[in-house]
N, C-alpha and C positions, 0 to 999 in steps of 0.2 A: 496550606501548601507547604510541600518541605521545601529544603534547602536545594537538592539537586531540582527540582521539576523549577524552581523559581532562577537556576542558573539557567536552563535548559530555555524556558519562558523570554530570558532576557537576551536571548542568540535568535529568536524569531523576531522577526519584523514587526513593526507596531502596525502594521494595517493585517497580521494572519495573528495576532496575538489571538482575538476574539473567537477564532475557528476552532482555534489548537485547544483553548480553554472550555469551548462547548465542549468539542470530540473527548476531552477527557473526560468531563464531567457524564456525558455518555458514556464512555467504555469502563467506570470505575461502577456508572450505576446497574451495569449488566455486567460483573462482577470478574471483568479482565483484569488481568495485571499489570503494573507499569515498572517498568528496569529504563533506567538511566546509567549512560557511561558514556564520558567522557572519550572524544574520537579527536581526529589528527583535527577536524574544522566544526568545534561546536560541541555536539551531544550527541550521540543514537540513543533515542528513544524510541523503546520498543513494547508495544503492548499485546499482551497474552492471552488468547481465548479463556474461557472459563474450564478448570476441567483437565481439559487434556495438557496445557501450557505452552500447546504451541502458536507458533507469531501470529499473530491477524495484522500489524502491520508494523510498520517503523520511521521512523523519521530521520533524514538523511540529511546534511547539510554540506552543500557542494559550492564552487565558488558560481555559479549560474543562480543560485538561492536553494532556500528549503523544500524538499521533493519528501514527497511520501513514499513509501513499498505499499503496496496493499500484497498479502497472500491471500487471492480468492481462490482455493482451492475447490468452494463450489462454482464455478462460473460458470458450468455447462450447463447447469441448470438456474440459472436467471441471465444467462448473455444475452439476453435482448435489452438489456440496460446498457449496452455498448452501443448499440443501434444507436442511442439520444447526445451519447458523447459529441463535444465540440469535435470538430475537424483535428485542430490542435491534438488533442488527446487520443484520437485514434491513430493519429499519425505518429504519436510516442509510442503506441502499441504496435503498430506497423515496423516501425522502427527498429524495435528491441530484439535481440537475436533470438532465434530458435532456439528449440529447446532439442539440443544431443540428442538425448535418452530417446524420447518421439520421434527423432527423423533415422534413426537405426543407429549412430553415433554414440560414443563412450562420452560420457562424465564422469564429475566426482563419484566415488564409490557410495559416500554418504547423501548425494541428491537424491531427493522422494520425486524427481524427476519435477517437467514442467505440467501446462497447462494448453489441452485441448478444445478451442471453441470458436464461435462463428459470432462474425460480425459484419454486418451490411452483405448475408449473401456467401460470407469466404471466410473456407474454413483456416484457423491456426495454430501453430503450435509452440507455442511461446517459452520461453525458460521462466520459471518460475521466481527468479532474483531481480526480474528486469522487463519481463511483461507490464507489472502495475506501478512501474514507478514514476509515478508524475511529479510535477512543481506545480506546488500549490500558489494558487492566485482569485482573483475574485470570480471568474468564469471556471474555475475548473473546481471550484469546493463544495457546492451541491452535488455535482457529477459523483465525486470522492465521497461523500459522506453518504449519498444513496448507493453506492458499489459495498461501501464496509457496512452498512443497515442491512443489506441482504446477507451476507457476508455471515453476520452474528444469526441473522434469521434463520441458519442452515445448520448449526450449530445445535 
């Protein structure tokens, strides 16, 4: 382990140490990249598709605890894995603002815009920065770790 991932490691909670440590061991063995940098509360860590170098997701640290990003930019094609989400987690999705670009609205000039897809029935169009971004806990990190397994499978 280096020096930053073992800073990074000792800012997660001793009950998600174990998750954080698989998922990498995962994402290092399907040959993502990992950036570490130091933020205002903690770290962002951030790991990189294979290839192309863009995020597949990041790690956030907020004073409510450690939250993940995921960027499913394929989600239209496996969102029936939102169907199985706890209540909790849909309702973070529900929650999170549209996405501009999708609903005829201007954003950043640099946004690859958000993400269109259906869940329980209805369809949405979510911002891409804030769609997937949950807090990680014992009910919600199978959810998260079969959302980024598809995620890389699309890849």
């Amino acid at each position: 382990m280096n020096e930053k991932f073992t800073l990074f490691l000792n800012e997660v909670p001793p009950n998600l140490q174990e998750f954080v440590l698989e998922l990498d061991d995962y994402l290092l063995g399907k040959e993502c990249k990992r950036k570490i940098e130091p933020a205002k509360n903690g770290y962002v860590t951030t790991y990189m598709l294979p290839g192309s170098g863009k995020s597949l997701l990041n790690y956030v640290f907020r004073k409510t605890g450690i939250k993940i990003r995921i960027y499913a930019a394929g989600i239209s094609a496996y969102d029936a894995i939102l169907n199985d989400f706890p209540d909790k987690m849909k309702k973070e999705i529900i929650k999170s603002g549209d996405c501009k670009k999708l609903v005829g609205g201007t954003c950043s000039p640099i946004c690859s815009a958000g993400y269109t897809f259906i869940m329980d029935g209805v369809e949405y169009k979510k911002c891409r920065s804030m769609a997937f971004l949950h807090k990680i806990d014992d009910e919600s990190a199978d959810y998260i770790l079969k959302l980024i397994k598809s995620e890389l499978e699309k890849v």
